[in-house]
N, C-alpha and C positions, 0 to 999 in steps of 0.2 A: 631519151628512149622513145619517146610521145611522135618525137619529128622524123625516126628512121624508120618507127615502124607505118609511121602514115605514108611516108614514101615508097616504103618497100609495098605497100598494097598498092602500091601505082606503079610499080612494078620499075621503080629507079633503082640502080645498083649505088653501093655505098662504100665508103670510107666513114668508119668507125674512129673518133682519137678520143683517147681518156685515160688514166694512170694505174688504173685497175685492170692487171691485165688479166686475171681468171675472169670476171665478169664480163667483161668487155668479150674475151674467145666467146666465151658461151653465151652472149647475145648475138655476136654473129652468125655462130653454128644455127642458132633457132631461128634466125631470119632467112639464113640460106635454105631452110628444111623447110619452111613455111610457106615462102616465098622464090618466083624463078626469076631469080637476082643473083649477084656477086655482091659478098659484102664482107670488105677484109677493116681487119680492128688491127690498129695500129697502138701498141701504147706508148704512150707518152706523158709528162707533166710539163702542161701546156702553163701550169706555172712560173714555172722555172726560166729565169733569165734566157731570152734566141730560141723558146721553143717553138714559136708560130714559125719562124724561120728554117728551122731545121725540121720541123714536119710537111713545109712545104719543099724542103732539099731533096725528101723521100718519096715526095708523090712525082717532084720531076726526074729523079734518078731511076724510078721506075716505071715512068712512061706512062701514068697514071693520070687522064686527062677530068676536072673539076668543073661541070659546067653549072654548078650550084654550091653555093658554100653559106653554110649556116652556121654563124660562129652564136653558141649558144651556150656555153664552157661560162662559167662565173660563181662565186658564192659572195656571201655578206657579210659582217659581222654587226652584231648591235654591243652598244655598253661607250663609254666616255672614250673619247678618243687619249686623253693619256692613258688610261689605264689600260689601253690595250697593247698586245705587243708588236714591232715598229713592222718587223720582219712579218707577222701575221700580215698587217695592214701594206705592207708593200706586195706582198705575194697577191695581196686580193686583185692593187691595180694591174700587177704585171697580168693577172689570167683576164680582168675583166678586160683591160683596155688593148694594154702592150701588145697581147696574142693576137687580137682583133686584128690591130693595125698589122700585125708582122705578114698574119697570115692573107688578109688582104690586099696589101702592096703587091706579094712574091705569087697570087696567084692568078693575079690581073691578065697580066700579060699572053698566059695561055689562053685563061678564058676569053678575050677578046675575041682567039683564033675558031673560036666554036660557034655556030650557029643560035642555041638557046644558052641564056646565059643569066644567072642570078647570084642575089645574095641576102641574105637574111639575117640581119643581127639582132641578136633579144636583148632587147633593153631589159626598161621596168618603169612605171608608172612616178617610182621613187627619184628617177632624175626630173620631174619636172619640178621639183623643191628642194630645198636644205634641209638634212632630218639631221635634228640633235639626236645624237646617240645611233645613230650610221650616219656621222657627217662623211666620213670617205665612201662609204658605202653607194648611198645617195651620188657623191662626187663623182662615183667612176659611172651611174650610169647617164647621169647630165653630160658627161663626155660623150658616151656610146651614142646617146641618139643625136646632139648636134653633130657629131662626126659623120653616120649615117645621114643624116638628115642634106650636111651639104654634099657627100660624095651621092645621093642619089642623084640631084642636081648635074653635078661634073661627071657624070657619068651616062647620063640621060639621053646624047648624041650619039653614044658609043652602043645603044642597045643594050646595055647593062643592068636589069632592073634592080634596085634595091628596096628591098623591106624594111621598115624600122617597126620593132613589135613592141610594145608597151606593155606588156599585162601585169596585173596588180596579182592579189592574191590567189593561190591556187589551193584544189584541193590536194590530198597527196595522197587520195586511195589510189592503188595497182591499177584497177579498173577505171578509174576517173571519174568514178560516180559520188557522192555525199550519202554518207550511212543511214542521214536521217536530212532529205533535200532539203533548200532555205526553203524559208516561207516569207510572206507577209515583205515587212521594209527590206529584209535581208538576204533577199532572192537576188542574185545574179550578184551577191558579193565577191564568192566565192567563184573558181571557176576550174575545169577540170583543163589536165593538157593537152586534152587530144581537142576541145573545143578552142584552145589558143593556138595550137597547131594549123587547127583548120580555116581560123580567119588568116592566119599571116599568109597560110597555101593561096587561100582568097584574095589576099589583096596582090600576094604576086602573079597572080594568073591576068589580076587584073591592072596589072601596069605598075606595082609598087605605090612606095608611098608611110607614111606615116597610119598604124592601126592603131588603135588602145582596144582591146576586147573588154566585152560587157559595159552596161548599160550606164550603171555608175560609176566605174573606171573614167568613162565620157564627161559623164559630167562632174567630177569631182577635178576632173585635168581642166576642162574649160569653167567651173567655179572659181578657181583661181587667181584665175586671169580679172576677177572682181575685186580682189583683196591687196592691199598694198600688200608691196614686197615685204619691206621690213617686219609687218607684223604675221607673216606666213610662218619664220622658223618660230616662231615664242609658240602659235598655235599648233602648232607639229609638236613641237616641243614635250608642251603638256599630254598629249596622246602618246606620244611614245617617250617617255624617261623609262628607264629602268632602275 
């Protein structure tokens, strides 16, 4: 919501996808009322096996041209990878990854044909490690941003920009604000979505690229890079068991 309505005050018109269709009508109705946009909500479960495919079947059968595509659709699971269930854990790759790709590939080739032309995919901070107890989880977004990461590359000559957005924790008041802000060490752990929203707008404005928002998000991704591999998952590990 954080990404359509920061567009729609920039006065971009929108394509809505999500599987909740009352919600979904009546965030569009309030963005069309608020804002002097066009913003149609399409629903769908972008989980579901050919959804990225068949949502972009519907923007070409309707003449609906894409010149920004934010695949931002994904959930998590934490707890032991057997004990989870197989179909939970497959639905998660099919929305985190499958959709990315499907809807990607299928809506390239329009976007080429337009003058301004983007793409945004929200990672997470979580694919730069193995986390026991979201090993898939983790997995699927380790996929998302080296996926991003080389098509912003093979894409680069084509005027294509790509974003890969990393952000770690958010807060999850409506307003994006913290009830009671960090203080002291613990300031900028947290972070609101309209302040994640607005570095990825930032870095797309400014040529794409790999973001991480906030301060230790930064350095906790490039800490890493000091730690042998092998003993990163054991240290994750202990931090997050459930």
């Amino acid at each position: 919501m954080a990404f359509a309505r920061e567009l729609a005050q920039r006065h971009h018109s929108l394509v809505l996808a999500a599987r909740s269709t009352e919600s979904l009508s009546a965030f569009a109705s309030e963005l069309r009322r608020e804002y002097p946009i066009s913003a149609l909500a399409i629903p769908i479960d972008l989980s579901s096996s050919g959804a990225g495919q068949s949502l972009a079947d519907q923007l070409s059968s309707g003449g609906i041209p894409i010149d920004l595509l934010v695949n931002n659709a994904g959930f998590g699971l934490r707890g032991e990878f057997r004990n989870q269930s197989l179909e939970r854990q497959l639905e998660m790759l099919r929305l985190n990854n499958q959709a990315v790709v499907e809807l990607t590939y299928s809506l390239l080739p329009g976007m080429l044909q337009l003058e301004q032309r983007g793409i945004i995919n929200v990672s997470s901070t979580a694919g730069f490690q193995p986390i026991p107890f979201a090993s898939a989880y983790s997995a699927t977004k380790a996929f998302l941003t080296t996926f991003s990461l080389a098509l912003e590359q093979e894409l680069r000559s084509s005027g294509v920009t790509v974003v890969t957005l990393c952000p770690g924790r958010l807060r999850k008041n409506e307003n994006g604000t913290a009830p009671h802000p960090a203080s002291g060490r613990w300031i900028d752990m947290y972070q609101s979505p309209e302040e994640v929203v607005r570095d990825a707008l930032r870095a797309l404005d400014n040529g794409g690229g790999l973001t991480v928002p906030g301060t230790l998000n930064k350095f906790s991704v490039f800490a890493q890079r000091l730690i042998p591999r092998k003993l990163v998952p054991r240290l994750v590990a202990r931090m997050s068991r459930v």
